[in-house]
N, C-alpha and C positions, 0 to 999 in steps of 0.2 A: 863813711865808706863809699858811700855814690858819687860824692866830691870825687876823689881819687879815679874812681871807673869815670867819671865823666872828664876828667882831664888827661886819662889815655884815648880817651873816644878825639878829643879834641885834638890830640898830641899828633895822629894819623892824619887828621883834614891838616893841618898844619906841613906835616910832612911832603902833603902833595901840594901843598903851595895855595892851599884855596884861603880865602879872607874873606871877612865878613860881607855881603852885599855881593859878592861875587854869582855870575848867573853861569851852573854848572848841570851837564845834560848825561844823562845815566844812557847806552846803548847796550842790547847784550843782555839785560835782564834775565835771569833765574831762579828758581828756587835756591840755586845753588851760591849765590853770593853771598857777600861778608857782611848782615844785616847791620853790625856792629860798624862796622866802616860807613856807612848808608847814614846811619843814625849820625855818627861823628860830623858829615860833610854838611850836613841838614841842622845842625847846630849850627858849626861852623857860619854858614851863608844865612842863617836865620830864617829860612822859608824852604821850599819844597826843591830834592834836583827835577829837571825836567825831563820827559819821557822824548822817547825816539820820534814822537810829533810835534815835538816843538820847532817854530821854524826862527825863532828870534838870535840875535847872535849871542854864544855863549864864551865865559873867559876859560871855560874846562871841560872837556868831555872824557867821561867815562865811560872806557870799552870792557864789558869782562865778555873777555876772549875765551873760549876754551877749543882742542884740536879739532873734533867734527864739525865746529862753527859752519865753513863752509873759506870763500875767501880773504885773507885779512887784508890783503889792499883794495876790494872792493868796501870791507868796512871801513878803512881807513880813509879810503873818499870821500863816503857821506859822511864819517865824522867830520871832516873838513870844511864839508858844506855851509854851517853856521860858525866855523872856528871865529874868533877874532883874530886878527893877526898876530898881535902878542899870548896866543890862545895856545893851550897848553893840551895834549890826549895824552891821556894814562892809559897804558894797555892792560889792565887786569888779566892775570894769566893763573889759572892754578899751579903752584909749586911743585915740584921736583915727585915725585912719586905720586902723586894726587891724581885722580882722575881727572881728565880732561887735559893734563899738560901740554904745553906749549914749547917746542926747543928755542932756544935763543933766537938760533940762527934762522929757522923761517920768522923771525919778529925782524930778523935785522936787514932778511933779503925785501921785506917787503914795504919794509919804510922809505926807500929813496925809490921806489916806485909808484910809493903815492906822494912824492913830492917833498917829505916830511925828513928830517933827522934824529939820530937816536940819541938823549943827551943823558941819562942816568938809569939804573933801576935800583929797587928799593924792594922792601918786604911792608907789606899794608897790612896781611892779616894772616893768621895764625896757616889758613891754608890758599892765601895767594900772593903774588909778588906783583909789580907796579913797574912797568917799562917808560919813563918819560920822552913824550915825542913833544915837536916841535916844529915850525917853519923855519928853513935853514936861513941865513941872515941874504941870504944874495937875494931869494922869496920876496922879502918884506920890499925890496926895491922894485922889483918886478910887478906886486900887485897895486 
């Protein structure tokens, strides 16, 4: 039976695109996160995510967003700060009725604001959903 939990725990990191060796940065931290997702990604990559002091470049950042945060394109900047350029931000947002919810459309006003585009969203865990951001392709030329 742990086989099984441990291969949905895996199924999620997979989802978000993360692989083995890959170096991924948690921002946003709470009590309130999907422990279970945490655990999956930390499998996943074989070692620890890294906390909002790490300055080394990372292939993924995770943001768990929630409404009083404060501003999402000021977080979405210093996510950006160690991105790689083929570097992937997942906006962690509490789901549709949940506390702390996020509407779509302040996710979507404030991603071409910090430079970023918006390319999928997903459900990660029982009570958040997953916005996939990205450096638009014109970006990659420019830096």
């Amino acid at each position: 039976m742990v086989a099984a939990e441990d291969a949905g725990k895996i199924g999620v990191a997979e989802k978000l695109g993360i692989e083995s060796g890959m170096v991924v940065q948690e921002l946003g931290w709470d009590e309130d996160v999907d422990d279970n997702l945490r655990a999956a990604v930390e499998e996943q990559i074989g070692g620890d995510i890294l906390d909002e002091d790490a300055d080394e470049t990372v292939s993924i950042v995770l943001l768990w967003w929630r409404e009083d945060d404060g501003d999402l394109v000021d977080a979405l900047l210093e996510a950006t700060g160690v991105l790689a350029e083929d570097g992937v931000i997942w906006v962690l947002t509490p789901k549709t009725g949940r506390p702390g919810h996020v509407e779509p459309s302040d996710i979507a006003e404030a991603v071409p604001t910090a430079g970023l585009s918006q390319t999928s969203n997903i459900s990660v865990a029982d009570d958040w959903a997953g916005t996939r951001l990205v450096w638009p392709k014109s970006a990659k030329v420019k830096r």
